[in-house]
C-alpha positions in Angstrom: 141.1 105.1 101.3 138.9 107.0 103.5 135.9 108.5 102.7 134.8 111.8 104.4 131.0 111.8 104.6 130.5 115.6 104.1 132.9 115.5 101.2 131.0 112.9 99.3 127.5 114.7 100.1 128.7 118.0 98.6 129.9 115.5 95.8 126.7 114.1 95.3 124.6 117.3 95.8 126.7 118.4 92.8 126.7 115.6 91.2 122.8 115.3 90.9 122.1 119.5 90.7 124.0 118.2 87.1 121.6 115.4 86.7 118.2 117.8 87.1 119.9 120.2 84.9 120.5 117.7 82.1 118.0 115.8 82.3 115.5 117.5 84.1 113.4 116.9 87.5 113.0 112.9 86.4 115.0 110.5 84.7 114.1 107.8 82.5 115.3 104.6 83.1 114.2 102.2 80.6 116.0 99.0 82.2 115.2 97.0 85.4 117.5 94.2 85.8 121.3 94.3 86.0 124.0 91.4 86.7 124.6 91.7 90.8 128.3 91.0 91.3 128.9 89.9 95.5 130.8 91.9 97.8 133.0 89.2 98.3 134.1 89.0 94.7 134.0 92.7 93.7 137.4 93.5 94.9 139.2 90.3 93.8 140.1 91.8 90.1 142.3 88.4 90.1 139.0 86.2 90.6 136.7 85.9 88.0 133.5 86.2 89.2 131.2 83.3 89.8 127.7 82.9 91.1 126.3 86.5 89.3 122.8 87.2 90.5 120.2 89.5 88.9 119.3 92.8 90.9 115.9 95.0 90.3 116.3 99.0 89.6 112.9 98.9 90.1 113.3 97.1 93.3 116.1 99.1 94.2 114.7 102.4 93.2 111.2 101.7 95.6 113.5 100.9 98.7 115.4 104.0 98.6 112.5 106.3 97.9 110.8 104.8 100.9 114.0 105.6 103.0 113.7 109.3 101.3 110.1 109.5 102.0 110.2 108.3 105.5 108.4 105.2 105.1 111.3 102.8 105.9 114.2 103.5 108.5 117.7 104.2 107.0 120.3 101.5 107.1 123.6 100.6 105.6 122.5 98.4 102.7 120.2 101.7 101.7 123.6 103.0 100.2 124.3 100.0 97.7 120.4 100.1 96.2 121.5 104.1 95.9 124.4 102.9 94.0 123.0 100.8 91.3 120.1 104.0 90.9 122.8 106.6 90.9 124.8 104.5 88.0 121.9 103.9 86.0 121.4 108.1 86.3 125.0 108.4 85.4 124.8 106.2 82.5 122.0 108.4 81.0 122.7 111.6 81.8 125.8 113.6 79.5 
């Protein structure tokens, strides 16, 4: 698979235009920890995965808003603490 970059922005744009319209200019999310699965295991469906850690939305969500507000540089890592903020979105917005 190959991702386009411009494809998936549009995507998200759309995506999170939905999200404001649903749910408004702020979501609720009313959980903080989640079970962390490594990158090493999370695409070995044959593997059961071993050695689960917990991960922080709240920690997750502060990083990424300083990278949107300019306080912290943007990396590659940046786009996994997005993920687990975007899914939490996705998992309360119809």
């Amino acid at each position: 698979m190959k991702v386009q970059v411009e494809v998936l922005r549009a995507a998200l744009n759309k995506l999170l235009d939905h999200a404001k319209e649903a749910q408004g200019g702020s979501i609720e999310v009313d959980a903080d920890l989640y079970w962390f699965v490594p990158k090493e295991l999370l695409s070995d469906p044959a593997a059961e995965p071993t050695g689960l850690t917990l991960g922080s939305l709240d920690d997750d969500w502060s990083e990424v808003a300083a990278i949107g507000n300019g306080t912290k540089e943007p990396f590659g890592y940046g786009l996994v603490w997005a993920s687990t903020v975007l899914r939490a979105i996705g998992d309360r917005t119809p």
